[in-house]
TORLUM-520938 format. One line per field, with one value per residue (C-alpha): residue in one letter; chain; x negated, y negated, z. Coordinates in steps of 0.25 Angstrom, whole numbers, m for minus. Example, Ala and Ser with C-alpha at 12.3 -4.5 7.8 and 13.67 -1.06 7.14 Angstrom:
REM TORLUM-520938
resn = c(A,S) .
chain = c(A,A) .
X = c(m49,m55) .
Y = c(18,4) .
Z = c(31,29) .
END
This chain:
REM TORLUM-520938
resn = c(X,X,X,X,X,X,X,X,X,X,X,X,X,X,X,X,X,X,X,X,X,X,X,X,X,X,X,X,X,X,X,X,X,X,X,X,X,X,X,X,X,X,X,X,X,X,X,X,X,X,X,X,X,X,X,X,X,X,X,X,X,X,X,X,X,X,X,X,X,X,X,X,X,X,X,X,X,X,X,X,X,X,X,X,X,X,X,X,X,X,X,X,X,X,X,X,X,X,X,X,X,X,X,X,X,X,X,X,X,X,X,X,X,X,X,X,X,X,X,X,X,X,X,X,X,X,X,X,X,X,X,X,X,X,X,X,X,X,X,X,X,X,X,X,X,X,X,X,X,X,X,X,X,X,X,X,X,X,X,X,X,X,X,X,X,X,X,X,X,X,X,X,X,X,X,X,X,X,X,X,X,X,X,X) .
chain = c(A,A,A,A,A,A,A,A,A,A,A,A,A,A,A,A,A,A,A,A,A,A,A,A,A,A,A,A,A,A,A,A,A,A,A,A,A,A,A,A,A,A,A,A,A,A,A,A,A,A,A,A,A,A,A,A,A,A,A,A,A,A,A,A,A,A,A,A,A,A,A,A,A,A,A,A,A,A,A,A,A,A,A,A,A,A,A,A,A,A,A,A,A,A,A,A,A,A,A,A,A,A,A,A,A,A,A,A,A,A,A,A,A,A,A,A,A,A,A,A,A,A,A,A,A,A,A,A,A,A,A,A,A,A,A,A,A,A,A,A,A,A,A,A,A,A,A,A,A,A,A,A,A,A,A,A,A,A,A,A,A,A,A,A,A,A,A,A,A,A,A,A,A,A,A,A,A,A,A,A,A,A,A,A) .
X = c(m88,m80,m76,m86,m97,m92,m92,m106,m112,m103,m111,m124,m126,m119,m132,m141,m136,m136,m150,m155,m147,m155,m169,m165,m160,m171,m183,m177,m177,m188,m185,m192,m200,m193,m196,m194,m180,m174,m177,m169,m157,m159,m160,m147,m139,m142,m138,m127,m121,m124,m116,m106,m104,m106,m93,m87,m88,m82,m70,m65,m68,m59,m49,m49,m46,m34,m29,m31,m24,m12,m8,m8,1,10,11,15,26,32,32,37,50,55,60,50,56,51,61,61,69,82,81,76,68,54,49,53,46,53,60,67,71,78,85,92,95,86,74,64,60,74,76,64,70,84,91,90,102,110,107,112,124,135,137,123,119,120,110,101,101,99,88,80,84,77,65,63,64,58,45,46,51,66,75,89,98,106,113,108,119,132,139,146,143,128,123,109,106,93,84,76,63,57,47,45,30,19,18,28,38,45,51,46,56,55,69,70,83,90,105,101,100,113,120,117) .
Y = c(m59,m53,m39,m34,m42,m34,m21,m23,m25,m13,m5,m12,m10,4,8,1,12,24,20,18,33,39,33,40,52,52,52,65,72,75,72,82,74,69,59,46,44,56,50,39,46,55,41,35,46,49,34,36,48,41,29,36,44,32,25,38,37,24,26,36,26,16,28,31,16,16,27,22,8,18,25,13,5,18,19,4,3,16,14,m2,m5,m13,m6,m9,m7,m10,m12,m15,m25,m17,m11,1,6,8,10,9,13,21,10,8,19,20,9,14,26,36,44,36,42,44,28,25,23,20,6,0,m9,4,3,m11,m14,m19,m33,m35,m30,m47,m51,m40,m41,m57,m53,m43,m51,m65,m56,m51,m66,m74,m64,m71,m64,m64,m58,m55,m49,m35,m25,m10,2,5,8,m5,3,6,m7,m11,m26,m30,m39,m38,m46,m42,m49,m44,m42,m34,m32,m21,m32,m25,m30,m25,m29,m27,m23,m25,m20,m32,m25,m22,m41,m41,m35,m44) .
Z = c(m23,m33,m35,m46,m38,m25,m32,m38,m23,m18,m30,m26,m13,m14,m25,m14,m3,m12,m15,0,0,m10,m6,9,2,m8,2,9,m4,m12,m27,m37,m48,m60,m69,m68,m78,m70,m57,m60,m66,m52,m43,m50,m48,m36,m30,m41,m32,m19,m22,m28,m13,m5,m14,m12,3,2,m7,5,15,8,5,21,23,11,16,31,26,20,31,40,30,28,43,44,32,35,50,51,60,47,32,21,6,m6,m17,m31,m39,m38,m25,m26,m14,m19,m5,10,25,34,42,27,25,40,38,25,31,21,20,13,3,m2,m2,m10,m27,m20,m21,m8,m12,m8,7,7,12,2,9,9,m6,m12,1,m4,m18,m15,m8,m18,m28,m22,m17,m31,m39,m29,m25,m10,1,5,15,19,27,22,27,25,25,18,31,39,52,50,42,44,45,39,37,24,19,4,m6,m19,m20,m29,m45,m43,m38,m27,m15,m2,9,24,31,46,53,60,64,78,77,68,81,91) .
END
């Protein structure tokens, strides 16, 4: 069934229960006498205002399950043991989780419109720029190895994975720590 045919049994079978809502209601009440024409306007109004508070009580239910859905995905990208980054063609960080932002050695929030070229480390800058580069012609999903950190002593082995996706065309890369298997 296609959209339009859906909505128009959505709106159908929503008229028939703000009708069963009035009858109910419409039997406790008694109606002074009108005619006829105002009658109806009355009637159509009245199941007018009925479904318009039965698609108001769904609308929050769907809200109350976005917003449901929100928090649990918010809670999962923030809170993964791996950095999540989204860059653009340049490498500007257009967004990163926590874990991300850890590894870099910055607040957040401070990262976020900065080059993440400037955290790799110099040896490392062809393998990334290979990398983004690649990710962004080939639209599959690459990996490589690089190096994070200007300081020789406190260099950060990673293992990065990106794909360019979305009309936006930005790279969302996944960054996973691998020093502590560098050392062994």
């Amino acid at each position: 069934m296609n959209s339009v045919n859906q909505y128009n049994t959505n709106l159908s079978s929503l008229r028939r229960k703000a009708e069963e809502l009035l009858k109910e209601k419409e039997v406790k009440e008694e109606l002074p006498v009108i005619d006829i024409g105002e009658r109806k306007l009355l009637h159509e109004l009245q199941v007018h205002k009925i479904e318009l508070e039965m698609q108001n009580e769904q609308l929050r239910e769907a809200v109350e399950v976005a917003e449901t859905a929100l928090r649990k995905f918010t809670m999962l990208y923030d809170s993964a043991p791996m950095g999540y980054l989204t860059l653009d063609r340049d490498g500007t960080i257009c967004e990163l989780n926590f874990t991300a932002s850890d590894m870099l050695g910055e607040r957040r929030f401070s990262l976020v419109n900065n080059n993440f070229k400037l955290f790799i480390n110099y040896n490392s800058m062809p393998v990334f720029n290979n990398f983004l580069n690649t990710a962004f012609k080939s639209l599959t999903k690459e990996a490589c190895e690089v190096n994070i950190g200007q300081d020789n002593n406190n260099l950060l082995s990673v293992y990065m994975e990106g794909i360019v996706t979305g009309e936006d065309r930005k790279c969302l890369i996944s960054v996973v720590d691998i020093s502590k298997f560098k050392k062994q």
